[in-house]
N, C-alpha and C positions, 0 to 999 in steps of 0.2 A: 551771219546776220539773217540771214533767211531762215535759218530752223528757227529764231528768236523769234519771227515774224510769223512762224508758222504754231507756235506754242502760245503767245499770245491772241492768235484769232480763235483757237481752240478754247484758252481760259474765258474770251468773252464771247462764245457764242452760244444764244441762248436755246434753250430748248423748244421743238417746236411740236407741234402736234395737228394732224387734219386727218381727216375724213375723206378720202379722194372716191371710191365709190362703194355703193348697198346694190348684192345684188344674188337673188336666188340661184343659187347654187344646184340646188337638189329639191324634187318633192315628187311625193308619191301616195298614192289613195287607193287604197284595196277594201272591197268592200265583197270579200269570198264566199257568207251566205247568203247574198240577194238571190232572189227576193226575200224567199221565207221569214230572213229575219229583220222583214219590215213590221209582219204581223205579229212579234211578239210586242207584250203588254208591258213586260215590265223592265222601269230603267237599265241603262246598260250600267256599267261601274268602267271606270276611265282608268287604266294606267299610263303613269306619264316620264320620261326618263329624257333629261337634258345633258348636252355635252356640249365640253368644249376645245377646239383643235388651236392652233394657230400652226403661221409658217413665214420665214424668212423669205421675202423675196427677189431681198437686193436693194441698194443706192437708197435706205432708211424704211424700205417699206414693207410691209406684213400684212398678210393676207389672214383675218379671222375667222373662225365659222365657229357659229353655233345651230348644234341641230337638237331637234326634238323626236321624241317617236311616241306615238299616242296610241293605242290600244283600247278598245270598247271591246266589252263583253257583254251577253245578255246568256243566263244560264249555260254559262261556259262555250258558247260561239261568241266566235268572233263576230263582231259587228261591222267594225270598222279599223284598220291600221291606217294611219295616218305616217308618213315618216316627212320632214323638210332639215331645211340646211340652209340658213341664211349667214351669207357672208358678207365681208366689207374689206377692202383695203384702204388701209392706214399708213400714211408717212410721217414717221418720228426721226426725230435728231437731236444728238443733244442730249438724250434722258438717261441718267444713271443706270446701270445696269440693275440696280434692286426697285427699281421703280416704272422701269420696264416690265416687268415680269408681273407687276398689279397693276397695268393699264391695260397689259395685252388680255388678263383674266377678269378685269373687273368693268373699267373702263371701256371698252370695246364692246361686250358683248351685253353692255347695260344700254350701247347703243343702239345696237344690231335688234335686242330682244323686241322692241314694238314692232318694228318690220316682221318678223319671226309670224308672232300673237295676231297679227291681222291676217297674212299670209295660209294659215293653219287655218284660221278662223273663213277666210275667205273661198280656200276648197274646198270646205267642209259643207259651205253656204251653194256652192255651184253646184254640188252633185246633189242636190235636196234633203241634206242631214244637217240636224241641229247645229248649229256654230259651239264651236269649242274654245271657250275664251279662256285662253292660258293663265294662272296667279302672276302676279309679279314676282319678281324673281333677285332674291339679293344674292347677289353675285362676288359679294366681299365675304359674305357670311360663307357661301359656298364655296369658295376657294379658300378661305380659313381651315373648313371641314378637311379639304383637299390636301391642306399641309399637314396638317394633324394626323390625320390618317397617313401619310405619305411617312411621315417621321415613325410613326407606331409601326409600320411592315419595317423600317429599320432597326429597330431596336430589338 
């Protein structure tokens, strides 16, 4: 009777989902030809390259991060390397395992990413260089890419 009781609280227990905390991780700001390369004229060009980790922590919860690394050039110096890492833990229960796997890539880090874009934006703003205001970022689309590409190295 108790396994009975233990397989019906499993069929009705609902799924759940929170946000328990946001919180920087990592960040770093190098700016390896100052001065000199305050006095060049003309704009830098940005390259911009996002990722994203996750990790089991235990008792439903998971630990996400999404990092950035930002790179400014001005005639091939470096201007600026920017790197951060905004994380969040998250407690689920209850979520299918295929639906787990697009919250923790999608959902999660569509949370995290405004914290991220100010964050960047706001060390950018301290050390007296331009703010760097991140695009938005579909995170479905890029994780689609992700399975696509993942399946293409198998084949």
């Amino acid at each position: 009777m108790t396994e009975q009781n233990q397989v019906a609280d499993q069929q009705t227990a609902q799924p759940t989902f929170d946000m328990r905390r946001v919180y920087l991780k990592d960040a770093s700001l190098e700016i390896p030809n100052a001065p000199e390369v305050f006095l060049e004229v003309n704009e830098p060009k940005v390259h911009i390259e996002v990722s994203i980790e996750n990790q089991v922590l235990g008792n439903d919860a998971y630990d996400v991060t999404v990092s950035v690394t930002a790179t400014a050039t001005v005639e091939e110096k470096t201007f600026f390397l920017v790197e951060a890492k905004q994380a969040g833990v998250f407690e689920m229960a209850h979520i299918p395992e295929e639906q787990l796997e697009k919250i923790l890539n999608i959902v999660c880090p569509s949370m995290l990413f405004p914290y991220l874009r100010a964050n960047v934006s706001d060390l950018l703003t301290r050390a007296t260089l331009p703010p760097l205001y991140l695009a938005e970022i579909n995170f479905e689309q890029l994780y689609q890419a992700q399975l696509e590409q993942a399946h293409a190295t198998k084949q």
